[in-house]
C-alpha positions as CSV (number, residue, x, y, z in Angstrom):
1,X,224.7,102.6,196.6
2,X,223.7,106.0,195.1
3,X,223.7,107.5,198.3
4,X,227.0,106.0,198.9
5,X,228.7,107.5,196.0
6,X,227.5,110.9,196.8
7,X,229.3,110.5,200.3
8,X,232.2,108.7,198.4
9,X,232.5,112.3,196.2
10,X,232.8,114.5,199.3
11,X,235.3,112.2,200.6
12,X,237.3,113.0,198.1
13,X,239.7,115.4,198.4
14,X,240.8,113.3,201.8
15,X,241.9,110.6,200.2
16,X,242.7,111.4,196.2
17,X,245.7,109.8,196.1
18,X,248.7,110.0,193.0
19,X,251.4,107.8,192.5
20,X,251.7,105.6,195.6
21,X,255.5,105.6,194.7
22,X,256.2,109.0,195.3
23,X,253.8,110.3,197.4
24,X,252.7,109.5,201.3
25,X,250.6,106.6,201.9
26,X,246.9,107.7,203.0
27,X,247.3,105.4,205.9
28,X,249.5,107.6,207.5
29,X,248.5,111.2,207.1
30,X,245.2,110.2,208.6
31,X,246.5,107.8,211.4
32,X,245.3,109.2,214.6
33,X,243.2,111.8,213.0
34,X,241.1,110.5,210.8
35,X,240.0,107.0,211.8
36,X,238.2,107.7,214.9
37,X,234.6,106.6,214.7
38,X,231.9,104.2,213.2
39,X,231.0,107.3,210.0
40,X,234.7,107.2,209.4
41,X,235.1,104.1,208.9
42,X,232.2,103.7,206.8
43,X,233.8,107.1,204.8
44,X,237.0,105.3,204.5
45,X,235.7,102.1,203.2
46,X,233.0,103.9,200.6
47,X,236.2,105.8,199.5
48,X,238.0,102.7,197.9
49,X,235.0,102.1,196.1
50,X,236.0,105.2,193.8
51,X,238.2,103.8,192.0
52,X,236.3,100.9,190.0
53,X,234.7,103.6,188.2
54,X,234.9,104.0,184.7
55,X,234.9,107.8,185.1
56,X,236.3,110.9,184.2
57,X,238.8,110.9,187.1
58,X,240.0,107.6,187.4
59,X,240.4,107.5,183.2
60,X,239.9,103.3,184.0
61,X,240.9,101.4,180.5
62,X,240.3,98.5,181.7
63,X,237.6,98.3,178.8
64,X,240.5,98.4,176.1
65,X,242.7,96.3,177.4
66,X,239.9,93.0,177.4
67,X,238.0,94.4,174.5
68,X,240.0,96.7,171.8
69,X,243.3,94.6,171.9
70,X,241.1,91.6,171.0
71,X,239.4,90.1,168.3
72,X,235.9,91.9,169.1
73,X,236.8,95.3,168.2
74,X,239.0,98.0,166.6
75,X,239.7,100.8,168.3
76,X,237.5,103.5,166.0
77,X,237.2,106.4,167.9
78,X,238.1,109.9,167.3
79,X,241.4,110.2,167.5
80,X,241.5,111.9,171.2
81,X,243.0,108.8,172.6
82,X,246.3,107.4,170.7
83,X,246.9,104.8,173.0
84,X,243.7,103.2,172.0
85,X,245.1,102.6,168.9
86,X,248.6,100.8,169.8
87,X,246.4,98.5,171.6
88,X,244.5,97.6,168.9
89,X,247.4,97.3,166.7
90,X,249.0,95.7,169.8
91,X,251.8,98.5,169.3
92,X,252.0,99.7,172.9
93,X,254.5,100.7,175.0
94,X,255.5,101.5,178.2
95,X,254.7,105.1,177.9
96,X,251.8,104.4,176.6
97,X,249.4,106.6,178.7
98,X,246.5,104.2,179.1
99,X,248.5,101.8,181.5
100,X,250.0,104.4,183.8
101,X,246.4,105.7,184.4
102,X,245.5,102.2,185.2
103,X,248.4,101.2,187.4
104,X,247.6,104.4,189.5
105,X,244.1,104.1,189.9
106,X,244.2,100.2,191.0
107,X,247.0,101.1,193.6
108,X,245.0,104.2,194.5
109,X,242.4,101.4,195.4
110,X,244.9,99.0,197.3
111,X,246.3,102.2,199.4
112,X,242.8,102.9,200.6
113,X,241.8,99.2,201.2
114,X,244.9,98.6,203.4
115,X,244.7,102.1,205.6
116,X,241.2,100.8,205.8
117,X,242.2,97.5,207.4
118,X,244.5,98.9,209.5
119,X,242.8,101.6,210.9
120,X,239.4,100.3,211.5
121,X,240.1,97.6,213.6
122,X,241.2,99.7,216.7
123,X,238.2,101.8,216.6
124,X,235.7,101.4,219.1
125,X,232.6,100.8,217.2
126,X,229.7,97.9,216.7
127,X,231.5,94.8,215.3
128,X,228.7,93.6,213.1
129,X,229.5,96.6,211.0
130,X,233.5,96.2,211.9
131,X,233.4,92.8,210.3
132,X,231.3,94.0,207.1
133,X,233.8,97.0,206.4
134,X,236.9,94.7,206.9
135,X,235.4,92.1,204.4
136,X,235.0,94.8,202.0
137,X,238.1,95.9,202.3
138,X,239.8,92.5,201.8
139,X,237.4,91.9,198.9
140,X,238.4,95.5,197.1
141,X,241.8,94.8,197.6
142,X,241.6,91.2,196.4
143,X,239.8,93.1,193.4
144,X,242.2,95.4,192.5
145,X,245.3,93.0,192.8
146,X,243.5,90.6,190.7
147,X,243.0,92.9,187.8
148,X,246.5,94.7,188.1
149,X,247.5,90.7,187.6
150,X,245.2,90.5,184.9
151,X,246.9,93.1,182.8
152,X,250.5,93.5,183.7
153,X,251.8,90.0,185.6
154,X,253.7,90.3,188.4
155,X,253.5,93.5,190.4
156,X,254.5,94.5,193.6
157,X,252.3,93.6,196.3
158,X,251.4,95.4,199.3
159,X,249.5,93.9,201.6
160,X,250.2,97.0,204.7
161,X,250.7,100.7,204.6
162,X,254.9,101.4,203.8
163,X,256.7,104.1,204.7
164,X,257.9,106.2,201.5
165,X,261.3,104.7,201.8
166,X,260.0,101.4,201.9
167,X,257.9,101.6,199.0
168,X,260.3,100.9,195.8
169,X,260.3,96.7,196.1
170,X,260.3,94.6,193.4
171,X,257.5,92.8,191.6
172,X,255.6,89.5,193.6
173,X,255.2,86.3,191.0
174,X,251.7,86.6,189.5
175,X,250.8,82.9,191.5
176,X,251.7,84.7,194.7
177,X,249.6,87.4,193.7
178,X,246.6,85.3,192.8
179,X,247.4,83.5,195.8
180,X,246.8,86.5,198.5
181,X,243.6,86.9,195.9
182,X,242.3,83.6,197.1
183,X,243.5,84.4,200.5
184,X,241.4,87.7,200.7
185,X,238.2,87.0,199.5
186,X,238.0,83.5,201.8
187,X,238.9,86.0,204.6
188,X,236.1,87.9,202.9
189,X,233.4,86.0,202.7
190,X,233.5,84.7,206.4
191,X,233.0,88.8,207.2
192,X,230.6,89.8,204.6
193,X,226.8,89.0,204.8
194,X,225.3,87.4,202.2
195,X,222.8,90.3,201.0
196,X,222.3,93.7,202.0
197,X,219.0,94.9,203.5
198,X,219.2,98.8,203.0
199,X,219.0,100.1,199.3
200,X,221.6,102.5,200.1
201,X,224.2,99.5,200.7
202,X,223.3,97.6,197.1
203,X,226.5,97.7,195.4
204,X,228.8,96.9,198.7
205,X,230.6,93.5,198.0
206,X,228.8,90.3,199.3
207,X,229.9,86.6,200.7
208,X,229.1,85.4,196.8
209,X,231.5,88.5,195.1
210,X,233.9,86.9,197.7
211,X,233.5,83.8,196.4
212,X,233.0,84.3,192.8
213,X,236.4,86.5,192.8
214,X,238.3,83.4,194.2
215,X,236.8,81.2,192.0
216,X,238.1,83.5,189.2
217,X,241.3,83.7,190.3
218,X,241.3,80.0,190.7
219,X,240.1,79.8,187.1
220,X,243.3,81.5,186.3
221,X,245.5,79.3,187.9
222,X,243.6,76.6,186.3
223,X,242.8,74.6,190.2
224,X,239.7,73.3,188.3
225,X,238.5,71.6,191.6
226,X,239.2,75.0,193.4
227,X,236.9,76.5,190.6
228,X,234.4,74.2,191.2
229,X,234.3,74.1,194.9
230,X,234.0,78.2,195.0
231,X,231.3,78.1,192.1
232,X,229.5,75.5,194.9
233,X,229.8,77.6,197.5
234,X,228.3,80.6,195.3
235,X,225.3,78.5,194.4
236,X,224.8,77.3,197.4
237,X,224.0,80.9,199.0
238,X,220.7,80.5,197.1
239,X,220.6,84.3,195.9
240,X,221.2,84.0,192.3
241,X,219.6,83.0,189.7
242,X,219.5,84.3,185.7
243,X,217.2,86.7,185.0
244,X,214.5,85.9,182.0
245,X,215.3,89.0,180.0
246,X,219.2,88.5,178.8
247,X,218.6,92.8,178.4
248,X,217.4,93.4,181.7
249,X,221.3,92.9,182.8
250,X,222.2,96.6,181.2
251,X,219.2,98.1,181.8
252,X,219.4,101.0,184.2
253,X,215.9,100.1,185.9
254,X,216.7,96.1,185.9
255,X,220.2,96.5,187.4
256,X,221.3,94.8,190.5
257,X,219.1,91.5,189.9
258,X,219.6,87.9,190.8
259,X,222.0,87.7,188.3
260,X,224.3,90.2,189.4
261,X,227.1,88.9,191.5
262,X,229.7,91.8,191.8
263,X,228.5,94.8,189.8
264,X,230.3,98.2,190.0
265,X,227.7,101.0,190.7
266,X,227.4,104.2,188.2
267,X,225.0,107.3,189.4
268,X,224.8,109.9,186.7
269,X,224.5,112.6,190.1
270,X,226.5,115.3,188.0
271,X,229.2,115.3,184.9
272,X,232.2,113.6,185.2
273,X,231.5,110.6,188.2
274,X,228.7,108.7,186.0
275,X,229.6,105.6,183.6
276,X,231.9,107.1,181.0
277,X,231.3,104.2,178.4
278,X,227.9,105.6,177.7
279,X,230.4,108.2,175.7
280,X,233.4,106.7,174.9
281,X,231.5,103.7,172.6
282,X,228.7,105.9,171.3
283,X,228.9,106.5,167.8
284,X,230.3,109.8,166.8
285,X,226.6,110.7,165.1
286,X,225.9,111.4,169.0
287,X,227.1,115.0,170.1
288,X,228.9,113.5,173.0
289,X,230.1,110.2,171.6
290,X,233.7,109.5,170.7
291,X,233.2,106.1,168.9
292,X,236.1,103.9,170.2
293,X,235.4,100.2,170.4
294,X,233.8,99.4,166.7
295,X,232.4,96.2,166.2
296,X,234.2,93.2,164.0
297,X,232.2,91.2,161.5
298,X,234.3,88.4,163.4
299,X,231.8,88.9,166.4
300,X,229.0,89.0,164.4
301,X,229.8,86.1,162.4
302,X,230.4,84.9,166.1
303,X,226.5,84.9,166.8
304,X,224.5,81.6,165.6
305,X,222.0,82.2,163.6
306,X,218.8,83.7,165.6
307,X,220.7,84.1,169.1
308,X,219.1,86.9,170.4
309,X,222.1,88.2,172.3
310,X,223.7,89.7,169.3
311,X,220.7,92.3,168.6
312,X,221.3,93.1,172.5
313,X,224.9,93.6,171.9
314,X,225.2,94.5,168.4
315,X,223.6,97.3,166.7
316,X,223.3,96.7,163.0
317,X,221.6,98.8,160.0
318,X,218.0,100.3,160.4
319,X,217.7,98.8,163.8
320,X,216.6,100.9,167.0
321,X,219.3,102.7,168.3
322,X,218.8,104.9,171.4
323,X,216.4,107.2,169.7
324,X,218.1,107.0,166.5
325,X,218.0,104.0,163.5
326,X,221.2,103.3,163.5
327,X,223.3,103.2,160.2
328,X,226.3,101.2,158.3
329,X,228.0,104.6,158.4
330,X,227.7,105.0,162.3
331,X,230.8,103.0,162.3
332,X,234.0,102.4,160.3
333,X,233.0,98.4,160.3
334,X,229.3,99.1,159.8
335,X,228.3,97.8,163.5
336,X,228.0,99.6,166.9
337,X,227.9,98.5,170.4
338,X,224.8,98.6,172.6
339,X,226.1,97.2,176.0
340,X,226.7,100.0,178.8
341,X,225.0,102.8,176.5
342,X,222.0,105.0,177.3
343,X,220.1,107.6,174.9
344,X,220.4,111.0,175.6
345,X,217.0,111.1,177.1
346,X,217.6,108.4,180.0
347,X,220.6,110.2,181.6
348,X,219.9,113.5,183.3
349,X,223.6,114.7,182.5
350,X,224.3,114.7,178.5
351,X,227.6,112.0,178.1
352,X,227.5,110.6,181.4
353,X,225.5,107.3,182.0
354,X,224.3,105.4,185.1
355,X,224.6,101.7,183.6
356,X,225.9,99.8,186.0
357,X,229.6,97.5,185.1
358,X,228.5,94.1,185.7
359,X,231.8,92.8,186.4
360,X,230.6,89.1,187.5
361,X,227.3,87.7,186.4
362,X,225.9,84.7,187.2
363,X,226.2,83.6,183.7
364,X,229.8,83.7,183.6
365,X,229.8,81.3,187.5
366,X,227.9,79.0,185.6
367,X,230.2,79.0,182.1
368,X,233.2,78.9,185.0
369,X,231.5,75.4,186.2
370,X,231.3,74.5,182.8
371,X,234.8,75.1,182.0
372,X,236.6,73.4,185.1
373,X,233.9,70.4,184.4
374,X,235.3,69.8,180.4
375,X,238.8,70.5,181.9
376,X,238.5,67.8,184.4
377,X,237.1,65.0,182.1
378,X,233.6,65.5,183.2
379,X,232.4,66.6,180.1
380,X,228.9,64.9,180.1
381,X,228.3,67.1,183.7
382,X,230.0,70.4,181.9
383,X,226.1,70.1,179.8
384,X,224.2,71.4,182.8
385,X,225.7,74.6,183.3
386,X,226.1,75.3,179.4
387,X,222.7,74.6,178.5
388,X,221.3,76.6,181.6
389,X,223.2,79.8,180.2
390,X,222.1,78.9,176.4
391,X,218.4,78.0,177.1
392,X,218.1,81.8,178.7
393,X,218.9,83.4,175.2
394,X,217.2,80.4,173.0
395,X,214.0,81.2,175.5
396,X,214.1,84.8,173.9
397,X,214.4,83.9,170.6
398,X,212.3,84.4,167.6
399,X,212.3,80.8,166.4
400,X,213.1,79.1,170.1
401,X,212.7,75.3,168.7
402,X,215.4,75.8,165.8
403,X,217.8,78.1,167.5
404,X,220.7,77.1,169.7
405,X,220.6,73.4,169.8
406,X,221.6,71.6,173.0
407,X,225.0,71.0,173.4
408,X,225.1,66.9,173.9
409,X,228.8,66.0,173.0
410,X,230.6,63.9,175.2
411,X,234.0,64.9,173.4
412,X,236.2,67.1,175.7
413,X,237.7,69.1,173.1
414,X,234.4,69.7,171.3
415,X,232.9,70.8,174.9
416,X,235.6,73.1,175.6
417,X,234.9,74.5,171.8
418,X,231.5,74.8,172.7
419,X,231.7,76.4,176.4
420,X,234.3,79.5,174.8
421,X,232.3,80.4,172.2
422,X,229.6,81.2,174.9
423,X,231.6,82.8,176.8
424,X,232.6,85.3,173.5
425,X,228.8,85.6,173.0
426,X,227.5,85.7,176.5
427,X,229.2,88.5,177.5
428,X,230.6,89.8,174.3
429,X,232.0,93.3,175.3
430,X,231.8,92.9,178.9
431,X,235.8,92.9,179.1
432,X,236.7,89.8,179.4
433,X,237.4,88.4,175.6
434,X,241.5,88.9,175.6
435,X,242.2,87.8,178.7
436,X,240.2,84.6,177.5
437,X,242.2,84.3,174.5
438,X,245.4,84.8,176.3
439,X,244.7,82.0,179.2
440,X,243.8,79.8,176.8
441,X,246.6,80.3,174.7
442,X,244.6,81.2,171.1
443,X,246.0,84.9,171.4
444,X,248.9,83.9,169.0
445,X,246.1,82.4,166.6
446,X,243.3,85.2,167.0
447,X,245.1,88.4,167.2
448,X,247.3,89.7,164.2
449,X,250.4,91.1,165.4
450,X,250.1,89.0,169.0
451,X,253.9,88.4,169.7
452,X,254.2,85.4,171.7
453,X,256.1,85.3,175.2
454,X,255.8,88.7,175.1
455,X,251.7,90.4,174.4
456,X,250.3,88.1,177.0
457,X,250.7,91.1,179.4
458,X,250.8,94.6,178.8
459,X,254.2,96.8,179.7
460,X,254.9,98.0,182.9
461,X,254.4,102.1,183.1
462,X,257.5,104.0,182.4
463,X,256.4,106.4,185.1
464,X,256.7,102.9,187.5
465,X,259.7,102.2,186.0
466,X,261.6,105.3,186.6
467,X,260.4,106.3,190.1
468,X,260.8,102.5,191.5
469,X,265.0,101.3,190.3
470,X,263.4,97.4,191.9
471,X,260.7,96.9,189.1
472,X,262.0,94.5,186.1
473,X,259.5,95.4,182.5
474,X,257.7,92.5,181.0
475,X,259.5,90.9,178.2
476,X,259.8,92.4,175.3
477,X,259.0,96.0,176.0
């Protein structure tokens, strides 16, 4: 996948593209002179992988949006990025900068995706590889859409390239949207192979990111049995499994393991394209580190006693800290992330990291099972997958036979207790804690300042707003 992104950076400049409002769709500047062979294809479909990155150029805050606005973090920081701070303080708006970068980037994304599937088929080229770049398409797409969902609702969707006049329609319901989610990644995963051979394909999305995606979305929608019959489908490819060492999933030697499902590739090949989180949640005692993202005592308090995930996660006072011992005064709430960062020593350019995103685990597929399981009344089977996830971290624990005790209740409400607080601990600033809170409606509860009927999304760009006279803003905003 390395090799990938360095022919996804010359690619470039053919297919950087702004506000999909305003501007010509890619599709059709390049129809007819573009998409003529098998290496442009395989161009065209490594260039809508650009834009999952969290990197300088696509200025992706997806992070703050499941992590800042929630209960896990403040926003700290350094004062460079305001917006930051309305969305810990939940005081956004629709000009609020953050949100028109990330509306552009994932229809950037979608742009790409559909010239992709509309160009490709009509070259004459081997259909093995035809198929695979057509499921990765449909998958990216499905990606993008579900994460544009994710944070704003409904939004338009455009499943073809549009003429410019054609472009200013109004927003699809968030179901449809979730929907043509679902629809993409089964259309997907009957293209996509189930593992790549060639190291220089790792990353590319597989039959189980198909899956796993659907399942999400279906998680969303709560169709528990739909959950449950993708999470089966997943398991049954027989390529995952969790790794021993909890660590070894943010590791940049350990990435890409059994228990990586869909994880979004960072090379740190020059300054600006690697993982911008190795700077963005550094502490400011680091040259290049702006801070943002400061632990709450909440989420430590979150941590039973002796669960070895919180050391992983959490840095607290005298303990190892990428080359330094870290220090109450690292922080504004005494505690510093660890996920996603790298000491200036692993990373050949200073600020810019190569730890992969690992946007679906296997340890979340199996707290999904759990969680349409309780939801369904089958609490006593919802014990499998939770203890699976648990008896990983109570294997690496000091005191293994007196930490993390089984989880045996038959109550539902109890089990679904018990499966989200995993979930916060599990993957505790992996992006994912707001959106919990919001789809299981504790927002409200959690979150000081969470208006109800109206925070559960975020505010539609102004930018949007102006250029497009069809687009209705969320309530409230």
């Amino acid at each position: 996948m390395h090799r990938l992104l360095l022919i996804l950076i010359t690619f470039l400049a053919l297919t950087a593209c702004e506000d999909i409002l305003n501007k010509e769709p890619l599709g059709q500047l390049s129809e007819g002179n573009f998409f003529q062979t098998s290496h442009d294809a395989v161009q065209g479909i490594n260039a809508a992988y650009q834009y999952l990155l969290f990197n300088n150029d696509n200025k992706n805050f997806y992070w703050a949006f499941g992590t800042v606005t929630s209960d896990d973090a403040i926003a700290g920081g350094d004062g460079s990025r305001p917006g930051i701070v309305e969305l810990d303080f939940l005081t956004h708006t629709a000009r609020t900068e953050e949100f028109n970068d990330f509306w552009r980037v994932n229809y950037a994304g979608i742009t790409q995706c559909n010239s992709v599937l509309e160009n490709v088929p009509v070259i004459d080229m081997d259909e093995g590889l035809k198929n695979q770049i057509l499921g990765e398409a449909l998958f990216l797409r499905a990606y993008y859409y579900f994460n544009l969902a994710q944070v704003f609702g409904d939004v338009p969707l455009m499943t073809q390239i549009l003429p410019p006049n054609e472009l200013k329609i109004p927003r699809t319901p968030v179901a449809e949207i979730l929907n043509q989610v679902s629809t993409d990644c089964k259309a997907a995963a009957e293209l996509l192979p189930v593992q790549y051979t060639a190291n220089a394909d790792i990353g590319r999305a597989t039959r189980g990111a198909a899956y796993a995606l659907a399942a999400k979305a279906a998680l969303y929608q709560k169709d528990w049995n739909s959950v449950l019959e993708n999470v089966g489908k997943v398991k049954s490819l027989g390529v995952y499994a969790l790794v021993t060492d909890y660590e070894d999933n943010f590791r940049k030697d350990t990435q890409n393991n059994s228990e990586s499902v869909w994880e979004i590739q960072h090379a740190n090949l020059e300054l600006g394209v690697g993982n911008f989180l190795n700077q963005w949640w550094a502490s400011k005692k680091f040259s290049t580190g702006y801070g943002f993202a400061e632990v709450t005592q909440d989420f430590v308090d979150a941590f039973e006693p002796g669960d070895p995930r919180r050391k992983f996660t959490v840095a607290m006072n005298n303990e190892p800290y990428f080359g330094l011992v870290y220090k109450p005064s690292y922080s504004s709430t005494g505690y510093g992330v660890r996920k996603y960062l790298q000491s200036d020593a692993e990373v050949s350019q200073k600020s810019d990291g190569d730890i992969n995103y690992g946007a679906i685990r296997y340890a979340e597929v199996l707290l999904w099972e759990a969680e349409a399981l309780a939801n369904l009344g089958q609490v006593q089977e919802a014990q499998a997958p939770l203890e699976e996830v648990r008896a990983r971290a109570r294997a690496q624990a000091d005191d293994p036979d007196n930490t993390l005790p089984v989880v045996t209740t038959t109550v539902q409400q109890e089990m679904l207790e018990a499966i989200r607080h995993e979930r916060r601990v599990e993957l505790g600033f992996e992006m994912h804690r707001f959106f919990d809170l919001v789809r299981w409606g504790q927002a409200a509860e959690k979150l000081p300042g969470f208006v109800p009927g109206k925070n559960e999304v975020f505010p539609l760009p102004q930018t949007e707003m102006d250029l497009n006279p069809m687009l209705v803003q969320n309530q409230g905003y």
